[in-house]
N, CA, C and O atoms as a GROMACS GRO file, in nm:
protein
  508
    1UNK      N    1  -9.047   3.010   6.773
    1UNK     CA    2  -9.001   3.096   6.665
    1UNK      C    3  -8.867   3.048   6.610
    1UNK      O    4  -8.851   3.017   6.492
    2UNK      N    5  -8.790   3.044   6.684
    2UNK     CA    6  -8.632   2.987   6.617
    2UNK      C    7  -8.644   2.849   6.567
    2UNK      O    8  -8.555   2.795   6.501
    3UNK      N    9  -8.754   2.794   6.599
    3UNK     CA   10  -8.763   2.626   6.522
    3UNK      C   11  -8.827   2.670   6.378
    3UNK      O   12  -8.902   2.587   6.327
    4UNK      N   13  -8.803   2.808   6.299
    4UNK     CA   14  -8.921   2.806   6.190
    4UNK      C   15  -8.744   2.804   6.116
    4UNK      O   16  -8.631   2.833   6.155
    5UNK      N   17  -8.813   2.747   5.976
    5UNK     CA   18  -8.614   2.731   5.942
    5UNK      C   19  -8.575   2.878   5.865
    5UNK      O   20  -8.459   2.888   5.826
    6UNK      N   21  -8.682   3.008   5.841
    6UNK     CA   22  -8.620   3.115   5.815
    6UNK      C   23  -8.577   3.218   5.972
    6UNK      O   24  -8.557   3.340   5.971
    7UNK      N   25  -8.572   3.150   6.064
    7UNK     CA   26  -8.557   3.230   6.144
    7UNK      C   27  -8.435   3.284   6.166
    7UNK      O   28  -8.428   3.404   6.192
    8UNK      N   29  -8.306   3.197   6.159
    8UNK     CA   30  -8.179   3.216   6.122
    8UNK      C   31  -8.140   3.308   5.967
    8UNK      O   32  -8.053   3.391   5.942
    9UNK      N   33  -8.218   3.263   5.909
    9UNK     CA   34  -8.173   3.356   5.813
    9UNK      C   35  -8.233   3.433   5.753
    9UNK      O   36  -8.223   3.425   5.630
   10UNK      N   37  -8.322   3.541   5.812
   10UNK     CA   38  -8.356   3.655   5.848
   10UNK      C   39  -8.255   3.760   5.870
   10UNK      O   40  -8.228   3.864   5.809
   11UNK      N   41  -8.193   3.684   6.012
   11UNK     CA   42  -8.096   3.743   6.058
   11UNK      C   43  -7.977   3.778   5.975
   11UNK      O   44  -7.910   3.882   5.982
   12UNK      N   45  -7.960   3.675   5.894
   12UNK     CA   46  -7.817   3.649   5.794
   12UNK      C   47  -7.797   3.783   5.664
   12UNK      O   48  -7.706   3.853   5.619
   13UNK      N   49  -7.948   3.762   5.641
   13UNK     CA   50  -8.015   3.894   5.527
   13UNK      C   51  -7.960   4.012   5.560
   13UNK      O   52  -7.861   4.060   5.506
   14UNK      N   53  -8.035   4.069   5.665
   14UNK     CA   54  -7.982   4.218   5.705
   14UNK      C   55  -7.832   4.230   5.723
   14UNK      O   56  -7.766   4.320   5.670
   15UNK      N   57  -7.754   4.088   5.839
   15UNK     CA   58  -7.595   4.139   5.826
   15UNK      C   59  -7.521   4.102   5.704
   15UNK      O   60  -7.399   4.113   5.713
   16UNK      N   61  -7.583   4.050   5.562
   16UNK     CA   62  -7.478   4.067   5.481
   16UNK      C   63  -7.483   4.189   5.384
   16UNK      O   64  -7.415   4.203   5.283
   17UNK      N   65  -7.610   4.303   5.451
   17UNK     CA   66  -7.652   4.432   5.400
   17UNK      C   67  -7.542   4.520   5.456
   17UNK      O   68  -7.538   4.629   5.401
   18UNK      N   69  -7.447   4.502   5.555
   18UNK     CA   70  -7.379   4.590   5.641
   18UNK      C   71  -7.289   4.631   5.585
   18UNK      O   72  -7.214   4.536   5.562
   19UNK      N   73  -7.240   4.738   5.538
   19UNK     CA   74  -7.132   4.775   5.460
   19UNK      C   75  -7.002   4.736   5.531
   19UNK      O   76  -6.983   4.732   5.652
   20UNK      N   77  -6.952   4.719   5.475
   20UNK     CA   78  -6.728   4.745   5.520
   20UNK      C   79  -6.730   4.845   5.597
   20UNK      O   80  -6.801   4.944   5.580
   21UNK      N   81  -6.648   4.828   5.693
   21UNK     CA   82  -6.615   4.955   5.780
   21UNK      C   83  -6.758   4.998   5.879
   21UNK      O   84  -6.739   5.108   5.932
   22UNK      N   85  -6.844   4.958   5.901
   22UNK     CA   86  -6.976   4.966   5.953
   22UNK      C   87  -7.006   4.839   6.092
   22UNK      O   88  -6.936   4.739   6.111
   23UNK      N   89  -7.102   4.871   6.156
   23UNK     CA   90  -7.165   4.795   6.252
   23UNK      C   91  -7.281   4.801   6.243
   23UNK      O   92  -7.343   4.893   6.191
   24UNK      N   93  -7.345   4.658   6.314
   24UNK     CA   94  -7.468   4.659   6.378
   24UNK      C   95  -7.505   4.632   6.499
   24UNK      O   96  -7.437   4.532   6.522
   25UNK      N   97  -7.577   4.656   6.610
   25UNK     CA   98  -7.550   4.626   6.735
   25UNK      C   99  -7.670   4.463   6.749
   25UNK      O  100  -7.770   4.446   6.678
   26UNK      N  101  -7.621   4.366   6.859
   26UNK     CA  102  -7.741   4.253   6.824
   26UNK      C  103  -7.864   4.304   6.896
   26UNK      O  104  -7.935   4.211   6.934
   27UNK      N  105  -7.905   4.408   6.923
   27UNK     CA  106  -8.008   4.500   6.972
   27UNK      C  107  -8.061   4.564   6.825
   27UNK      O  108  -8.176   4.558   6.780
   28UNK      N  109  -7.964   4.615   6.774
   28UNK     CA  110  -8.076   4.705   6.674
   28UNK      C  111  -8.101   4.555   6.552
   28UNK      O  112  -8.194   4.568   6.472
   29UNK      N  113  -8.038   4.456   6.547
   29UNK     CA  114  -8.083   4.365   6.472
   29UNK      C  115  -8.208   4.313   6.508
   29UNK      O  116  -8.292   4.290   6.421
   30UNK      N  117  -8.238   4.284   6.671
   30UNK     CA  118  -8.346   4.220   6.715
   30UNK      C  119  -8.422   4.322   6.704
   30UNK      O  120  -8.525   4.264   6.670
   31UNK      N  121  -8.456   4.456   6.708
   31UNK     CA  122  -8.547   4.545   6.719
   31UNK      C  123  -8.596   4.554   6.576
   31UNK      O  124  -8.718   4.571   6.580
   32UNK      N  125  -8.546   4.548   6.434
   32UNK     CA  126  -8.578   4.538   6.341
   32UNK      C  127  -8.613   4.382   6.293
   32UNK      O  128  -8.699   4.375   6.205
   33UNK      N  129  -8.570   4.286   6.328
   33UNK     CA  130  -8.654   4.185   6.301
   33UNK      C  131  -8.775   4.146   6.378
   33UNK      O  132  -8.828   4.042   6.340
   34UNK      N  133  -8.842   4.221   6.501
   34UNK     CA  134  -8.942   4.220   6.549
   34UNK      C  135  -8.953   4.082   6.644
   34UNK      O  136  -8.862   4.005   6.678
   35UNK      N  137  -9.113   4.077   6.680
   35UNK     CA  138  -9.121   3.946   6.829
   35UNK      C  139  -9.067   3.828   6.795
   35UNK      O  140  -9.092   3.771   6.689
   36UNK      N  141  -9.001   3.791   6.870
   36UNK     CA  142  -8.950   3.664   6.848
   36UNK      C  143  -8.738   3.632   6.868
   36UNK      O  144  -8.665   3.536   6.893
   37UNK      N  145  -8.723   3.776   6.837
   37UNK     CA  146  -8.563   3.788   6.814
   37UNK      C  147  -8.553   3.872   7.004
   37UNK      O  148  -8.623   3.943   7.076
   38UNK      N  149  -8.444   3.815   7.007
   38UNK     CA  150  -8.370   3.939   7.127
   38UNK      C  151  -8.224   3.930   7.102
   38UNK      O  152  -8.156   3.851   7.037
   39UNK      N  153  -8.187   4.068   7.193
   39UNK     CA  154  -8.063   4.030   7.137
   39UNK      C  155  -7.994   3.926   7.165
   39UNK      O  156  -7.911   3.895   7.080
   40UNK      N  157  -8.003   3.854   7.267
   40UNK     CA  158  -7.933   3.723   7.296
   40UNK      C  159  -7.942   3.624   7.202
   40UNK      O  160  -7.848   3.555   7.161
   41UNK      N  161  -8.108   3.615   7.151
   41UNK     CA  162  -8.081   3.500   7.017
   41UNK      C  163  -8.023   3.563   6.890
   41UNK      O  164  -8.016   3.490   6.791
   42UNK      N  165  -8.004   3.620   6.885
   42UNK     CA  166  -7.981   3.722   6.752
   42UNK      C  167  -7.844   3.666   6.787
   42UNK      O  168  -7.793   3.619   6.685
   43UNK      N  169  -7.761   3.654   6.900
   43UNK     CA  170  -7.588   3.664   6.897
   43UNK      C  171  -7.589   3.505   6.891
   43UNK      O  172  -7.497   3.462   6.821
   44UNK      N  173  -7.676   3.402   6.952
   44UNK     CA  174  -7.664   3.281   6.900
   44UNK      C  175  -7.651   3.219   6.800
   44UNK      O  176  -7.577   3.124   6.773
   45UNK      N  177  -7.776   3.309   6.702
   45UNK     CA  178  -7.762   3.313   6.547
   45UNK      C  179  -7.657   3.322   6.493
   45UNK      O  180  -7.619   3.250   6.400
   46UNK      N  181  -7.570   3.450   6.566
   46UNK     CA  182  -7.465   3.527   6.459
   46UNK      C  183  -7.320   3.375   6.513
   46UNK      O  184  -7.233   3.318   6.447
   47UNK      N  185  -7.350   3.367   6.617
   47UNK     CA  186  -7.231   3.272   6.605
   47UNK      C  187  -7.228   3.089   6.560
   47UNK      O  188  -7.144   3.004   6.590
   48UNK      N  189  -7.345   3.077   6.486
   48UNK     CA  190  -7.364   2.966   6.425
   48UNK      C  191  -7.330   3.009   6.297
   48UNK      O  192  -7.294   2.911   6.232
   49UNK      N  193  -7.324   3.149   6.209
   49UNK     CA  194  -7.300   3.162   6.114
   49UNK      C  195  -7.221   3.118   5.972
   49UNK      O  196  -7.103   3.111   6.006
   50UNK      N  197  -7.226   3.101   5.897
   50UNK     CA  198  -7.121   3.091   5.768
   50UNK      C  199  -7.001   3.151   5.739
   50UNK      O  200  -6.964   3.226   5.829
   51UNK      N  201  -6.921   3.145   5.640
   51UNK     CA  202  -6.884   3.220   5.583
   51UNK      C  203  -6.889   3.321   5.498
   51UNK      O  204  -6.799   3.400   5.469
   52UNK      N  205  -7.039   3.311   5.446
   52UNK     CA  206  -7.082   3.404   5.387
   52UNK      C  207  -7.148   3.536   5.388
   52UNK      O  208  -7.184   3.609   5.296
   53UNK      N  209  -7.158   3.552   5.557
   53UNK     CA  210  -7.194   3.610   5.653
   53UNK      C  211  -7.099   3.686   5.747
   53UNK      O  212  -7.014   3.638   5.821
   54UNK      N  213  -7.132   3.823   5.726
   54UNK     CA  214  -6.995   3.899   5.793
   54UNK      C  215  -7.064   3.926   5.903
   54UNK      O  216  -7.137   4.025   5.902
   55UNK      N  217  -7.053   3.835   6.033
   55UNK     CA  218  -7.068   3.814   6.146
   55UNK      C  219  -6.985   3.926   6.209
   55UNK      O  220  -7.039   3.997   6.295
   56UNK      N  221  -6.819   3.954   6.163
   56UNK     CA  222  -6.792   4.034   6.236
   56UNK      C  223  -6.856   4.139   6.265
   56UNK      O  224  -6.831   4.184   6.377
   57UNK      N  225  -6.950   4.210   6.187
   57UNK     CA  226  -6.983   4.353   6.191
   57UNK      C  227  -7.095   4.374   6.300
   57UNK      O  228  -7.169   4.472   6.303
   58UNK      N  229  -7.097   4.241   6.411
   58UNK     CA  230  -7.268   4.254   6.465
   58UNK      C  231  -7.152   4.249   6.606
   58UNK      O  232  -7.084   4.151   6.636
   59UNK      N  233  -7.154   4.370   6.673
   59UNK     CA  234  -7.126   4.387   6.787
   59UNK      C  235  -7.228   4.420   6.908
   59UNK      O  236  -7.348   4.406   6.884
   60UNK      N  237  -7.191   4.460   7.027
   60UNK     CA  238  -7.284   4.484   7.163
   60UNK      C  239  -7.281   4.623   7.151
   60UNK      O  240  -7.216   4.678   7.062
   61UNK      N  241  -7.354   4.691   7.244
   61UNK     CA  242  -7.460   4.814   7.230
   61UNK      C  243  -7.309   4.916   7.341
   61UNK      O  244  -7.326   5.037   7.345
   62UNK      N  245  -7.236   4.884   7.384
   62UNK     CA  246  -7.141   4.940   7.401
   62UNK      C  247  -7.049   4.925   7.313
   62UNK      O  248  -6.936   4.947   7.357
   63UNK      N  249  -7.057   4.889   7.175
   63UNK     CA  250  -6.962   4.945   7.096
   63UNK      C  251  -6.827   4.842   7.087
   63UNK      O  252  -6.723   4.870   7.027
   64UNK      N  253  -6.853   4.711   7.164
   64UNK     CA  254  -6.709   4.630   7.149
   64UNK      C  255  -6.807   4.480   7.118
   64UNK      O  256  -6.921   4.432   7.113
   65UNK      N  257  -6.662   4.453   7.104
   65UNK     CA  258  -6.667   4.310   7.048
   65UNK      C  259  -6.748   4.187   7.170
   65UNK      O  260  -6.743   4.211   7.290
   66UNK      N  261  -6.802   4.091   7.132
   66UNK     CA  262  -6.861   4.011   7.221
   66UNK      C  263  -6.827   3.857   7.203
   66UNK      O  264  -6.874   3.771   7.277
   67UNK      N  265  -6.727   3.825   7.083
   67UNK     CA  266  -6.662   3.691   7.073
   67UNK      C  267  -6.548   3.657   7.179
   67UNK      O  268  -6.579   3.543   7.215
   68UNK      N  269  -6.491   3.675   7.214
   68UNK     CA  270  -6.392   3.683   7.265
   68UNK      C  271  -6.365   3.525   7.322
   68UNK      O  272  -6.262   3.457   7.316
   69UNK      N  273  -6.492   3.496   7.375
   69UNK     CA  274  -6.535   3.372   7.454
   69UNK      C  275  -6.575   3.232   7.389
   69UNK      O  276  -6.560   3.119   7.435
   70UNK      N  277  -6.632   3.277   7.261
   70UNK     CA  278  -6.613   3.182   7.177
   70UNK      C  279  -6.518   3.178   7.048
   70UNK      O  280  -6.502   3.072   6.988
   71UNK      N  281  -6.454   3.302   7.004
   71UNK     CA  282  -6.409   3.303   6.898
   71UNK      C  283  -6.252   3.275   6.935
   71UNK      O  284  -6.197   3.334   7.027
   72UNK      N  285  -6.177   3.165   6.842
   72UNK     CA  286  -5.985   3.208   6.874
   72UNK      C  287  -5.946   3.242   6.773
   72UNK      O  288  -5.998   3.194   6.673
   73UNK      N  289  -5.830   3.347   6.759
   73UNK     CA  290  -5.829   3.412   6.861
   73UNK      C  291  -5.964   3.505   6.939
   73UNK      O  292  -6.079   3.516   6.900
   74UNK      N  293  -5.910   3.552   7.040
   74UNK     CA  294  -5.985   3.635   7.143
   74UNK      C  295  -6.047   3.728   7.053
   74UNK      O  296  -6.163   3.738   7.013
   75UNK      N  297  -5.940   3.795   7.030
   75UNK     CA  298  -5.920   3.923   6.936
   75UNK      C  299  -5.997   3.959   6.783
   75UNK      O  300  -6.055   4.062   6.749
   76UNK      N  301  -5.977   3.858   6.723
   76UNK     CA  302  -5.993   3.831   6.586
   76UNK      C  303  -6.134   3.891   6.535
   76UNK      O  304  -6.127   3.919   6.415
   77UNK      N  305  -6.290   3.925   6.607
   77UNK     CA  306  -6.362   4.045   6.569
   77UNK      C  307  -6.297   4.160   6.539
   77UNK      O  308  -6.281   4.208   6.427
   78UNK      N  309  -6.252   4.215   6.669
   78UNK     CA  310  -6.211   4.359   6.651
   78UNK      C  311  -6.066   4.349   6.522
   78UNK      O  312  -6.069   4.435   6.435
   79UNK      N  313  -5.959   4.254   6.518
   79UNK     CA  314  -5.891   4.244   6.387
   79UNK      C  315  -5.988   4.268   6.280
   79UNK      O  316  -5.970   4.326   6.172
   80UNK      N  317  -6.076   4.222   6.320
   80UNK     CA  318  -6.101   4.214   6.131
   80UNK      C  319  -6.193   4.343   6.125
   80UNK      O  320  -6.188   4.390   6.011
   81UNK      N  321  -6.277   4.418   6.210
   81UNK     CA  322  -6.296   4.537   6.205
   81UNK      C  323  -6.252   4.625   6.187
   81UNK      O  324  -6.310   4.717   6.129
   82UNK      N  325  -6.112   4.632   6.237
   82UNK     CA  326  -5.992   4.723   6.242
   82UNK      C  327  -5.972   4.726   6.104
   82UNK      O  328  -5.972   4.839   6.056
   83UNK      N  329  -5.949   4.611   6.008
   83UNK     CA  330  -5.885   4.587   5.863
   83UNK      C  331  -5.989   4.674   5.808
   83UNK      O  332  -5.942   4.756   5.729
   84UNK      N  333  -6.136   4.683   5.827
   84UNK     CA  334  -6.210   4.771   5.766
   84UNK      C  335  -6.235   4.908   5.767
   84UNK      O  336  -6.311   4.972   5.693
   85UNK      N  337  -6.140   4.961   5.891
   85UNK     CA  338  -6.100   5.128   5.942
   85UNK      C  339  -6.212   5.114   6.023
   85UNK      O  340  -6.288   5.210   6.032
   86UNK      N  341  -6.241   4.988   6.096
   86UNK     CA  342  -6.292   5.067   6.279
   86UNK      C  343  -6.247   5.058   6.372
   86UNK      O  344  -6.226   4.958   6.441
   87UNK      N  345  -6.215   5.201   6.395
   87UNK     CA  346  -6.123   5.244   6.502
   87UNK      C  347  -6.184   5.185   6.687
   87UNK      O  348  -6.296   5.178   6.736
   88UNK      N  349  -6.077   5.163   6.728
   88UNK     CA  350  -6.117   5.102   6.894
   88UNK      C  351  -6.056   5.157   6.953
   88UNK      O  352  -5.957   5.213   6.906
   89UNK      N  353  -6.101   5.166   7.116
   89UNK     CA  354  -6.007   5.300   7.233
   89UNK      C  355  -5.960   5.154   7.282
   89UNK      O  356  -5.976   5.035   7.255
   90UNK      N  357  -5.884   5.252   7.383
   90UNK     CA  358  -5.821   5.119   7.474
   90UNK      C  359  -5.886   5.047   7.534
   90UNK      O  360  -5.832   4.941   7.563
   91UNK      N  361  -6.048   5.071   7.588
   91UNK     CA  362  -6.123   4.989   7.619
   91UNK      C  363  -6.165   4.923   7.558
   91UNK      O  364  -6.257   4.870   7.620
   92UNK      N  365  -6.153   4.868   7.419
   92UNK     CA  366  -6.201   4.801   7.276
   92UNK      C  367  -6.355   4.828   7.288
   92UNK      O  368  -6.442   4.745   7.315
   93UNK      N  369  -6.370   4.963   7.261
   93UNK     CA  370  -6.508   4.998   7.191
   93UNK      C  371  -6.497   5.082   7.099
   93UNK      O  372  -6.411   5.169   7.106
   94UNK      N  373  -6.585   5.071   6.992
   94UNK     CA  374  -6.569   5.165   6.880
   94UNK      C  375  -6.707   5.294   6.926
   94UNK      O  376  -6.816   5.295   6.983
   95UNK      N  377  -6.632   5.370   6.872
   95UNK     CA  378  -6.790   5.511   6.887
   95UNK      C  379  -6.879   5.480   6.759
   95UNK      O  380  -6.843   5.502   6.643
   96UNK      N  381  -7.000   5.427   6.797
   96UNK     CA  382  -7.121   5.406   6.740
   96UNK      C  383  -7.156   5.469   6.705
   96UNK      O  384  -7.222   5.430   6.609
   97UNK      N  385  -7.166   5.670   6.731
   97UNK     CA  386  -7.174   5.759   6.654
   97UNK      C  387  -7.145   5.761   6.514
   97UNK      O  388  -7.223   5.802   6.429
   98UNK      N  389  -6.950   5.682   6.480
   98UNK     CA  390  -6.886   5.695   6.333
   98UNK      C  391  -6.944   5.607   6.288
   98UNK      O  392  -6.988   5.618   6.174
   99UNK      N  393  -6.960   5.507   6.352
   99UNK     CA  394  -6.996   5.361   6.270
   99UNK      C  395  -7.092   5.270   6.275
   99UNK      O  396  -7.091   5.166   6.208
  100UNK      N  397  -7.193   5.307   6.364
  100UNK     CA  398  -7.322   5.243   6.351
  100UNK      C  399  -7.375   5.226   6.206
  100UNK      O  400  -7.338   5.309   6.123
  101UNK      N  401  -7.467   5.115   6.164
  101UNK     CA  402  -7.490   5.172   6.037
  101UNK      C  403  -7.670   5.166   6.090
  101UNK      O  404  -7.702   5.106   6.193
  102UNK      N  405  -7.771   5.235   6.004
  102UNK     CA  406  -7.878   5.232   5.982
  102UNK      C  407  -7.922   5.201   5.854
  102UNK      O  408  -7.893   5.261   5.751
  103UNK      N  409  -8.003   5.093   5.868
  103UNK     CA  410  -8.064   5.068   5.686
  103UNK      C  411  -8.185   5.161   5.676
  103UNK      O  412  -8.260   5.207   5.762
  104UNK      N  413  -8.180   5.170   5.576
  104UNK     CA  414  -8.278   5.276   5.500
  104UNK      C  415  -8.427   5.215   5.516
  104UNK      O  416  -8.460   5.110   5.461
  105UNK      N  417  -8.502   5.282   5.588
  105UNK     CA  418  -8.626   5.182   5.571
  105UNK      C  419  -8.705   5.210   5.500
  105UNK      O  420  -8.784   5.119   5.474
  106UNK      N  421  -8.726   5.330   5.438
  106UNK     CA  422  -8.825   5.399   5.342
  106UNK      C  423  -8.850   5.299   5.240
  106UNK      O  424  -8.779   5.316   5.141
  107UNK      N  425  -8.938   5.190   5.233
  107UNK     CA  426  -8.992   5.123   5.069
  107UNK      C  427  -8.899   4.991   5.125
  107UNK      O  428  -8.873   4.914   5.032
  108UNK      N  429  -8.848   4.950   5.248
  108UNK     CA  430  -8.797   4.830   5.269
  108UNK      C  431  -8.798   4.718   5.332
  108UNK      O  432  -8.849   4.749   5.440
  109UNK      N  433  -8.776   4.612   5.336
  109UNK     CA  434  -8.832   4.474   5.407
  109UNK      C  435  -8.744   4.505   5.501
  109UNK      O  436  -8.711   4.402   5.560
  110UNK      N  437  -8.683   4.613   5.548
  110UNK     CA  438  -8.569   4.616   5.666
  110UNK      C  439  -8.685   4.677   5.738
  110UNK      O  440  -8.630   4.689   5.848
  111UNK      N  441  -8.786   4.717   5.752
  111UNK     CA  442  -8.885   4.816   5.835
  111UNK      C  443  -8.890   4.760   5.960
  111UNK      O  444  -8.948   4.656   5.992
  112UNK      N  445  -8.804   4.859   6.053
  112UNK     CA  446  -8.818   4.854   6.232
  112UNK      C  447  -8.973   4.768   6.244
  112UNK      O  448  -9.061   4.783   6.159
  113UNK      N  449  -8.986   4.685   6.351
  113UNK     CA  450  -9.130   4.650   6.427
  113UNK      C  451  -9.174   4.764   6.506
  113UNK      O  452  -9.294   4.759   6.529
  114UNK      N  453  -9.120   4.856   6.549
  114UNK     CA  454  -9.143   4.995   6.610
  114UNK      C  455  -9.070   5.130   6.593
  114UNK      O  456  -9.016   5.135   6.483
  115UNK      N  457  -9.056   5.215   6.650
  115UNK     CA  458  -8.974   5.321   6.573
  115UNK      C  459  -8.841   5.375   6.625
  115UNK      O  460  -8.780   5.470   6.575
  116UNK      N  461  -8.802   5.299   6.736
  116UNK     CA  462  -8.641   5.287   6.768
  116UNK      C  463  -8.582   5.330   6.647
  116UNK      O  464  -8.552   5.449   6.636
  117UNK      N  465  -8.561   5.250   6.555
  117UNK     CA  466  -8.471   5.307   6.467
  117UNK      C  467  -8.528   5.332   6.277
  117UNK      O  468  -8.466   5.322   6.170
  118UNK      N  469  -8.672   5.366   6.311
  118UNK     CA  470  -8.676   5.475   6.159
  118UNK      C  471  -8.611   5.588   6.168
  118UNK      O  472  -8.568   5.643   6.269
  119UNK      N  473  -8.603   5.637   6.011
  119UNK     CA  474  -8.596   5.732   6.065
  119UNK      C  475  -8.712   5.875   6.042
  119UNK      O  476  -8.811   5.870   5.969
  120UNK      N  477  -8.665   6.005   6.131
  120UNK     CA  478  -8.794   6.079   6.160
  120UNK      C  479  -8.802   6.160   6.052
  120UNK      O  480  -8.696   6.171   5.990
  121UNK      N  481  -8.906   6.226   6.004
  121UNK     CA  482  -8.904   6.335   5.960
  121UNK      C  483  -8.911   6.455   6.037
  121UNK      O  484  -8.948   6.450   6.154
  122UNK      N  485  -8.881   6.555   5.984
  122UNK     CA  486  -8.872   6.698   6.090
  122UNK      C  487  -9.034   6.804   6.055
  122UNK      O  488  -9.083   6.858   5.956
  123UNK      N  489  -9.064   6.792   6.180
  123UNK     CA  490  -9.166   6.859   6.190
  123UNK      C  491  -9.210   7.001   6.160
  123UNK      O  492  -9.168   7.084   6.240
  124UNK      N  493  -9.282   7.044   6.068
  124UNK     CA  494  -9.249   7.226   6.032
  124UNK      C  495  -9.358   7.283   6.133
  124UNK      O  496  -9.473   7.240   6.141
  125UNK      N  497  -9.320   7.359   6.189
  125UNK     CA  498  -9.399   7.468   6.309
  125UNK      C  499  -9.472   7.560   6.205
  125UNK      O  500  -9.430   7.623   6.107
  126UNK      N  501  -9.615   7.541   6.270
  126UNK     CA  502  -9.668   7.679   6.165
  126UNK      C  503  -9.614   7.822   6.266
  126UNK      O  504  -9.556   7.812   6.374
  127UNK      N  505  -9.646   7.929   6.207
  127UNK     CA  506  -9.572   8.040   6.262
  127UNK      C  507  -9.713   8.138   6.265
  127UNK      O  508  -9.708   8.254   6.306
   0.00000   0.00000   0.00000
């Protein structure tokens, strides 16, 4: 799968959909691009990236940064998140609650491979 040459930029599509001030986790990226992605290749992807590609916004499923190891500075994800108002605790995780983002899937080529992350409609109880 990663030898097909849209496989990388698949990935690139959805994170330059991510608004300012927003995240994506490399879990909910691989779960919406379906078999073939995990999150581990999904973060391989993201760190071969461009410039045209706001890589920063694709963090880990606890909410912090995961460059640290390849990026210098250390720091320089969560900087440039911060510049966009996302807030970090002292453990450098942001609450995924404020800032996760979800794409809209209703009518979109973003459509989950399963239903992790559609979203639901609410069920009416007959009475």
């Amino acid at each position: 799968m990663q030898s097909d040459p849209g496989y990388r930029e698949r990935v690139y599509e959805i994170v330059r959909t991510i608004p300012r001030g927003h995240v994506m986790t490399y879990g909910q990226l691989a779960e919406i691009l379906g078999e073939g992605y995990t999150p581990r290749t999904v973060g391989f992807v993201m760190h071969a990236s461009g410039d045209t590609t706001p890589w920063h916004r694709v963090i880990n499923a606890q909410g912090a940064c995961s460059t640290g190891r390849v990026v210098l500075p250390h720091d320089k994800q969560q900087r440039m998140l911060e510049d966009e108002g996302v807030i970090f605790n002292e453990r450098g995780r942001c609450d995924l609650k404020n800032y996760l983002w979800i794409p809209e899937t209703e009518n979109s080529k973003l459509t989950p491979k399963n239903t992790l992350f559609r979203k639901s409609t609410p069920q009416r109880t007959k009475k």
